[in-house]
C-alpha positions in Angstrom: 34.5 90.1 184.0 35.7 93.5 184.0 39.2 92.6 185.0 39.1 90.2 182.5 38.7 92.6 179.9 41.2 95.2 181.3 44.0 92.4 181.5 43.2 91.1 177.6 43.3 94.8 176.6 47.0 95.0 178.1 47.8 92.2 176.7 46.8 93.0 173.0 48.6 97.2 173.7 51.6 95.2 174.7 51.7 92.7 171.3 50.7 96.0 169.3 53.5 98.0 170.3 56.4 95.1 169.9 55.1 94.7 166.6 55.1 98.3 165.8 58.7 98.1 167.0 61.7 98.1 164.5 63.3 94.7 164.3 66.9 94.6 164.1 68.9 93.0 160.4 70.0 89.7 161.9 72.5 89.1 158.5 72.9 91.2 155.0 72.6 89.4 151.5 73.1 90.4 148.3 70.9 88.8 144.9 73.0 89.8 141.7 72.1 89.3 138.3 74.8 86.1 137.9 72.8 82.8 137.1 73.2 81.6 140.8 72.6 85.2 142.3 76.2 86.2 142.7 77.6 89.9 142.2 80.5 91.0 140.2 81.9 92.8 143.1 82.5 91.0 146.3 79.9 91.0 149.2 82.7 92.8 151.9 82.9 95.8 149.4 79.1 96.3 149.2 79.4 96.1 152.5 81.5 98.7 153.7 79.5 101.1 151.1 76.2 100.4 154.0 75.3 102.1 156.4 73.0 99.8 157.6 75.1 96.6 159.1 74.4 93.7 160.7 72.8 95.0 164.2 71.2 97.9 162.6 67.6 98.8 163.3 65.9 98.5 159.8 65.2 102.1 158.8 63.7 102.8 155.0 65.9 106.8 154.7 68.8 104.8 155.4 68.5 102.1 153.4 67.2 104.2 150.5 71.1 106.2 151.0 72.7 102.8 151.3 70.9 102.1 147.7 72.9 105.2 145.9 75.7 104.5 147.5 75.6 100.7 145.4 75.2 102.4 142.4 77.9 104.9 142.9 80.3 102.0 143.9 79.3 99.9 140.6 79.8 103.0 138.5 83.7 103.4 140.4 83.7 99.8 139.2 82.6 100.0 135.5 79.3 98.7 135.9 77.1 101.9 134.8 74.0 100.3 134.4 73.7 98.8 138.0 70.4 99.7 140.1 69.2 98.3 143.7 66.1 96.8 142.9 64.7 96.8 146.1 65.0 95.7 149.9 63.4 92.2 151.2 63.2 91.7 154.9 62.7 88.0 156.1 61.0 87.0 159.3 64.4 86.1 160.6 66.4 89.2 160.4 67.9 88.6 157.1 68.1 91.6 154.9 67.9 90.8 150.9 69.4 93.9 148.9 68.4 92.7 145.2 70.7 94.4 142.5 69.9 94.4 139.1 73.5 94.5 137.5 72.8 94.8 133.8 73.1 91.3 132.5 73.6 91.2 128.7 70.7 89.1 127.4 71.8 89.6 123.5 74.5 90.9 121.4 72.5 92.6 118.1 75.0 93.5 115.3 73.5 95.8 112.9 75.4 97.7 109.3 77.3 94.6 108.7 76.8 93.7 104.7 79.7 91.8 103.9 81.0 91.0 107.2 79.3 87.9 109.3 78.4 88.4 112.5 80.1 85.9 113.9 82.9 87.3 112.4 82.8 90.5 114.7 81.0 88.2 117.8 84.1 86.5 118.3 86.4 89.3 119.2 84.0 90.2 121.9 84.7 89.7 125.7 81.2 91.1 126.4 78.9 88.3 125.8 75.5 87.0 126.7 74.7 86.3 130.4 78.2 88.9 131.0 77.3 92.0 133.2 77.9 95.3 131.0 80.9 96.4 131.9 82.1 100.3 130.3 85.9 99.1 130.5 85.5 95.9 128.7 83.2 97.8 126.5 86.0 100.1 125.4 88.3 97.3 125.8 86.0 95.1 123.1 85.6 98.3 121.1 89.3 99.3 120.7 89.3 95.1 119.8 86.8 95.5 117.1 88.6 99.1 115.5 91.8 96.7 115.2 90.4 94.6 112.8 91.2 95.6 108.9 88.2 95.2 107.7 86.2 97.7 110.7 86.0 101.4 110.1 83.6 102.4 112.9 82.1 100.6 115.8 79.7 102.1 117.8 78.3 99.9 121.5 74.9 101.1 122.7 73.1 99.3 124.9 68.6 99.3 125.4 66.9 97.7 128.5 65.6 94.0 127.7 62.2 92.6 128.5 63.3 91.0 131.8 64.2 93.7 134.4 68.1 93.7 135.1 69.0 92.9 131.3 70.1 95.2 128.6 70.3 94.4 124.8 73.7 95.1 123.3 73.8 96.8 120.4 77.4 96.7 117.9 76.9 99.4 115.2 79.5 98.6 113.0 81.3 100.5 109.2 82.9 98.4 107.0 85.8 99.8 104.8 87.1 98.9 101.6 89.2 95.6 102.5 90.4 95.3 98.5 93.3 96.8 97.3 94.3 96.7 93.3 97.2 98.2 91.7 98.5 97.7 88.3 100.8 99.3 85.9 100.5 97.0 82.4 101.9 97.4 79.1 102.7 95.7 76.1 105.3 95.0 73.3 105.2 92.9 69.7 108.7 91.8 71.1 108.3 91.2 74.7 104.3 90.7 74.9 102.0 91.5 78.9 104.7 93.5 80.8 104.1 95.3 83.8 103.1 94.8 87.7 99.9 93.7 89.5 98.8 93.4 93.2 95.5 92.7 94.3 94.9 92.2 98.0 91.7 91.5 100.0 91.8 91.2 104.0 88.0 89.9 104.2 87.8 87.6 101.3 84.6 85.4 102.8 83.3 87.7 105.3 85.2 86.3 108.2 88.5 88.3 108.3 90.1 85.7 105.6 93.1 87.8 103.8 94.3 86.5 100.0 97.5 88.7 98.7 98.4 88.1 94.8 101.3 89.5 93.2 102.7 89.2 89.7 105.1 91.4 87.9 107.3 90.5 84.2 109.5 93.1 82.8 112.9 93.0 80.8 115.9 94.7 82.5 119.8 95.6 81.3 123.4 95.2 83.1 126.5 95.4 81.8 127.0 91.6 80.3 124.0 90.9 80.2 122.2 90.4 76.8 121.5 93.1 74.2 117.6 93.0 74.0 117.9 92.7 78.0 116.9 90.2 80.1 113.0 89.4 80.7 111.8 88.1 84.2 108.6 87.3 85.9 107.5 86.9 89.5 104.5 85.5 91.6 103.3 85.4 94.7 99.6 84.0 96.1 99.1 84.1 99.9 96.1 83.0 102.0 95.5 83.4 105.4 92.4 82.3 107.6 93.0 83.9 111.5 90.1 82.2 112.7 89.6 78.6 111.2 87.9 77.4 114.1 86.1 79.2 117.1 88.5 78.4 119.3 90.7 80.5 117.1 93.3 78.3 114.8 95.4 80.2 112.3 96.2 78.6 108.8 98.3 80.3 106.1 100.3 79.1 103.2 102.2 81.0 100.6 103.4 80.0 97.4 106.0 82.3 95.3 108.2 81.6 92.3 110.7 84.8 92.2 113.1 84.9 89.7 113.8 88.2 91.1 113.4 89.9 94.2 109.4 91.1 93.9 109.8 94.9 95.0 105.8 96.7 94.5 107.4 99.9 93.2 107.0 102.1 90.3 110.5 103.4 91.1 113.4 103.0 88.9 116.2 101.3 90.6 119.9 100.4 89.8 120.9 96.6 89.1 122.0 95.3 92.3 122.7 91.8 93.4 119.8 90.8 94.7 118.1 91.3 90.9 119.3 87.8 90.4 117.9 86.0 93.7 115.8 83.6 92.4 113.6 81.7 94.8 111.0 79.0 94.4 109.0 77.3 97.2 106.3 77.6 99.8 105.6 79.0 103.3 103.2 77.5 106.1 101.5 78.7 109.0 99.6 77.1 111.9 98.8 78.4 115.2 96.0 80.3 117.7 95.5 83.5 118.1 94.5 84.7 121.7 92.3 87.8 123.5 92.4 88.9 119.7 96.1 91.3 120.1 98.5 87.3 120.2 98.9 85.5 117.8 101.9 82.3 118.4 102.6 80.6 115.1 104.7 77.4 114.0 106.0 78.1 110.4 108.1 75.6 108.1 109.5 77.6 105.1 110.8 75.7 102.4 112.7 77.4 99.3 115.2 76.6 96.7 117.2 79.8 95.6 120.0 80.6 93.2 122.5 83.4 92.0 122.7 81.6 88.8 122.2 84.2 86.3 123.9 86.8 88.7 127.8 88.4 86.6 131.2 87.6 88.0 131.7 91.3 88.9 128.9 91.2 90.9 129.3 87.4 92.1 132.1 84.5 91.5 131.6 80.9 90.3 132.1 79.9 93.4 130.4 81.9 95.2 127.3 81.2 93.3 127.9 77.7 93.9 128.1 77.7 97.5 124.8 79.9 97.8 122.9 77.7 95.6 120.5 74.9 97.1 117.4 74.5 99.4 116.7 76.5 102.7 114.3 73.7 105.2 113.8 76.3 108.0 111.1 75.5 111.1 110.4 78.6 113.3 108.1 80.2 115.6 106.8 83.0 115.3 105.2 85.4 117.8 102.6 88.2 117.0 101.3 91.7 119.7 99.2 94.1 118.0 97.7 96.6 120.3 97.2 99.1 117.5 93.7 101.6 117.4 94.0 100.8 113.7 96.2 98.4 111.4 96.2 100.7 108.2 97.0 103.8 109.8 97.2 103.4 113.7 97.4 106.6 115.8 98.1 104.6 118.9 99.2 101.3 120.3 102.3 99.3 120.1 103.1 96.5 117.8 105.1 93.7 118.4 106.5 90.9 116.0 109.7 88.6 116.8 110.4 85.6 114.2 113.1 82.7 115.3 114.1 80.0 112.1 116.5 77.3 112.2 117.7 75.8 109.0 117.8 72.1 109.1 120.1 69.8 106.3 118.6 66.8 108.1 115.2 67.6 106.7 116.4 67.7 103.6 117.7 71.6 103.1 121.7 72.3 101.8 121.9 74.8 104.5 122.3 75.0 108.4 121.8 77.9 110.9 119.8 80.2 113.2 118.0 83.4 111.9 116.1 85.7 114.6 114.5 89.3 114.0 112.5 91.6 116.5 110.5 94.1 114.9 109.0 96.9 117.8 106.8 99.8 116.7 104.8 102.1 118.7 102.6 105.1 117.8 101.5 108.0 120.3 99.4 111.0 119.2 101.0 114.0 118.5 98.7 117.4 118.6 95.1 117.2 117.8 95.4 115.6 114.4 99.2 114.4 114.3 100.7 110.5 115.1 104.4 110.1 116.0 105.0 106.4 114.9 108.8 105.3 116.2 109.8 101.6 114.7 113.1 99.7 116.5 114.2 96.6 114.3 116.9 94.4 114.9 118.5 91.0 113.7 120.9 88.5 114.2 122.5 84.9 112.6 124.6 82.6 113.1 127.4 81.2 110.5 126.7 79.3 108.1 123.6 81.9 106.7 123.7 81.7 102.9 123.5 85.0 101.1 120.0 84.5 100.6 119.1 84.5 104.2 121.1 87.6 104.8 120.1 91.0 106.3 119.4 93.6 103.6 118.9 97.2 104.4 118.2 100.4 102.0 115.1 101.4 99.8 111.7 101.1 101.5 113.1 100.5 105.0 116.7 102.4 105.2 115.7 105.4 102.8 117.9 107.2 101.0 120.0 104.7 99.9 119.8 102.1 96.8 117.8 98.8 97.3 119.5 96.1 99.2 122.6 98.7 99.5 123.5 97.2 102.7 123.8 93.6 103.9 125.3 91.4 106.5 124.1 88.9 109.4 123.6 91.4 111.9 121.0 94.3 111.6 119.5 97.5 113.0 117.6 100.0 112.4 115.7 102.6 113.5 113.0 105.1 112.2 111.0 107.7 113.1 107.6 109.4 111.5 105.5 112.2 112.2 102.7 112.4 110.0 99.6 115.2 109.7 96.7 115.5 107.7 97.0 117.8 105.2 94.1 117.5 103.6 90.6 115.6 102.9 92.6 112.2 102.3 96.2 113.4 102.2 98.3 112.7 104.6 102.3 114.7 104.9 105.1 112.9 106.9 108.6 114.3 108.0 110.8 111.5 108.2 114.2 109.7 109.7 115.7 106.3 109.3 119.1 105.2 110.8 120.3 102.0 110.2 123.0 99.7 108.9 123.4 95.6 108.4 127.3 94.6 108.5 128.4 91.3 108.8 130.0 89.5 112.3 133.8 90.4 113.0 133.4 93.8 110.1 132.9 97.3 111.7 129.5 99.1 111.5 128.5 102.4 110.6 125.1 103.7 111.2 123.7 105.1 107.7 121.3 108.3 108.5 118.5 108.8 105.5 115.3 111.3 106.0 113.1 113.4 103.9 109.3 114.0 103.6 106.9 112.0 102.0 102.4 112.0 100.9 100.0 109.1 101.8 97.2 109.4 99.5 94.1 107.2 101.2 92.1 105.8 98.0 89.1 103.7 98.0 92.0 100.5 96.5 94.5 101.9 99.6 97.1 104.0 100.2 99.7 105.0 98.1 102.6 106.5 99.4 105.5 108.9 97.6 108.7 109.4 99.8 111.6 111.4 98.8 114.6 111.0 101.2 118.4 112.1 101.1 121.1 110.3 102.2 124.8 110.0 102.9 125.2 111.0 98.8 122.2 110.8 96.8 118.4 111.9 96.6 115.9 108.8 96.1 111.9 108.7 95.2 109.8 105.6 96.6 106.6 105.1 94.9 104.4 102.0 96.4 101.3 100.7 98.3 100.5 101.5 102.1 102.0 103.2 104.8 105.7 102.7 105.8 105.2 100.9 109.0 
């Protein structure tokens, strides 16, 4: 009986201190916050961040280093908000590491009045059941400051109810997206004369823009009448970015210019263009992608005339062969990487148009019309932006005078309106502008350029000066005084240069 007992006791020492023993990790896996347990960052990386492997004796210091090393990996990674929930050890060897990675549950968007949210929830890449990301974040956030009708956007994030998910807060400023300008007067003689623009860029709360234009005054040139000649223009354009979720883009413009539509308070010289008349429409359908692409079909449709315009400016003839209808098809291709679209301090942007005038669809005129327009903007000192612009055009024969290249005024300044023309075209500017105070803005300025036309020589035209942006609650205003090869010119008009 004795021995009996001694043998049972050895027996029972000898399951008691195999138990007691540590029991080797037969297999590592990972349980992330993704809907079927994945991680965000492959399971070879975590991994090789372990000290514990496959083979290892299970040992709770070790595995409490191999947590922080996770997190420090997910931080290298973006994902700030990552923790190791715990260790599970199965009867079979198998080691669970549970990681709670910081899955969005909600996207909250708060100081919105006129703006919807969906709106600003459709420009983000961060979404519900996402894993916070600081990259995207910034990415998503830089998105947001793009759009003209953001000021501010603040991302914060609060932990959920459910461990492993955060809340995700958008604190957003609207600005003023309405811009009015006006200069009216009246006569017994001549009646309403004057100019008006009114411009919104989020007409309905959803990033909707609606541009109207109108502007009727009376004008003199030698032959012309002796009271003058009275003139009006229009222009109404709407444009929705995001018909659809999936992000269709819709724009028509209408116009009836019986002269060229210039928002100035300048005065300017009689040119040529003074009697371009044009009458028609313009439309646009497309998507817009990632929010910086937008890839558009447009079909432009005009009828213009030089009717009106004297010999010693233009011949009979020559009016006659640039009368008739323009039935032009393009594409049209869009980048905008700007911090900001009314005054951007970085970024690049991006726009290249391609037309081809068709007479079998009914137009008078046939040819090919392309322009690339490049701008970029870096920072310059603490408060400063140097914005550089690159802009470019071709044709081929056949391009009526209406569909020419016209430099000089607001683009090439220092030199009269439309002083320049041709179907080939360059030019190149340069800014550097500086607070100067509370709302004022002073630029130093360069523009180079010429338009010629194909077989004639060209001569680059150099124009700079210095210029004030005065930011208003209705927009900017901007006053530019530049030299040039013989003259000194003032601009007066709405927003920045470029």
């Amino acid at each position: 009986m004795l021995r009996l007992v001694s043998q049972l006791g050895v027996f029972f020492c000898m399951v008691t201190l195999v138990a007691a023993q540590p029991q080797e990790i037969a297999s590592i896996r990972f349980q992330g916050s993704q809907p079927d347990g994945s991680t965000v960052i492959p399971t070879a990386d975590l991994l090789s961040a372990m000290q514990t492997q496959v083979g290892s004796l299970f040992d709770e210091e070790r595995l409490r280093q191999d947590a922080e090393a996770i997190q420090q990996l997910y931080e290298r990674k973006g994902y700030p908000l990552a923790r190791v929930a715990g260790f599970e050890r199965q009867p079979d060897g198998t080691l669970i590491v549970n990681i709670a990675e910081g899955r969005i549950s909600d996207v909250r968007v708060t100081g919105n009045r006129r703006t919807r949210s969906s709106a600003i929830l459709r420009n983000l890449q961060l979404r519900p059941g996402e894993v916070y990301s600081l990259p995207q974040a910034q990415r998503d956030r830089d998105r947001l400051g793009r759009l003209p009708y953001l000021k501010d956007v603040q991302i914060t994030q609060e932990p959920a109810d459910e461990l492993g998910q955060v809340l995700l807060n958008l604190i957003v400023e609207e600005m003023n997206t309405s811009q009015f300008a006006a200069a009216i007067g009246y006569t017994s003689r001549r009646g309403l004369l004057g100019f008006l623009q009114f411009s919104d860029t989020n007409l309905f709360g959803g990033g909707q823009s609606l541009q109207v234009q109108w502007q009727r005054g009376t004008f003199y040139y030698v032959g012309g009448p002796d009271e003058g000649e009275q003139r009006q223009a229009y222009l109404v354009n709407y444009t929705d970015p995001y018909a659809t979720d999936w992000g269709l883009v819709v724009g028509v413009t209408a116009y009836d210019l019986q002269s060229v539509f210039r928002p100035s308070f300048s005065r300017t010289d009689i040119t040529l263009r003074t009697f371009e008349r044009r009458q028609g429409y313009t439309l646009l359908l497309g998507r817009q992608w990632n929010g910086r692409l937008q890839v558009l079909a447009s079909f432009r449709n005009d009828r213009v005339n030089y009717d009106d315009a004297p010999t010693y400016l233009l011949s009979f003839g020559q009016r006659l062969l640039n009368r008739g209808r323009v039935v032009a098809p393009g594409i049209q291709l869009n980048y905008d990487a700007r911090n900001d679209r009314t005054n951007p301090r970085t970024g690049v942007l991006v726009s290249a148009l391609w037309e081809s005038a068709q007479k079998a669809w009914g137009g008078d005129f046939a040819f090919d019309r392309a322009t690339l327009d490049v701008r970029g903007y870096w920072r310059a000192g603490k408060e400063g932006t140097l914005a550089l612009r690159a802009l470019t055009g071709v044709a081929s024969e056949g391009l009526p005078l209406s569909e020419s290249f016209w430099l000089g005024g607001f683009d090439l300044r220092g030199y009269e309106f439309d002083q320049f023309r041709g179907d080939r075209m360059v030019l190149f500017s340069g800014e550097v502008r500086v607070p100067v105070a509370e709302g004022i803005q002073g630029v130093v300025f360069l523009d180079v350029g010429d338009a010629w036309t194909r077989g004639s020589s060209t001569r680059l035209n150099v124009g700079g000066g210095v210029g004030v942006r005065f930011y208003t609650p209705f927009g900017a205003i901007r006053l530019d005084v530049a030299a040039g090869r013989e003259k000194v010119y003032t601009y007066v008009t709405l927003g920045q240069s470029f």
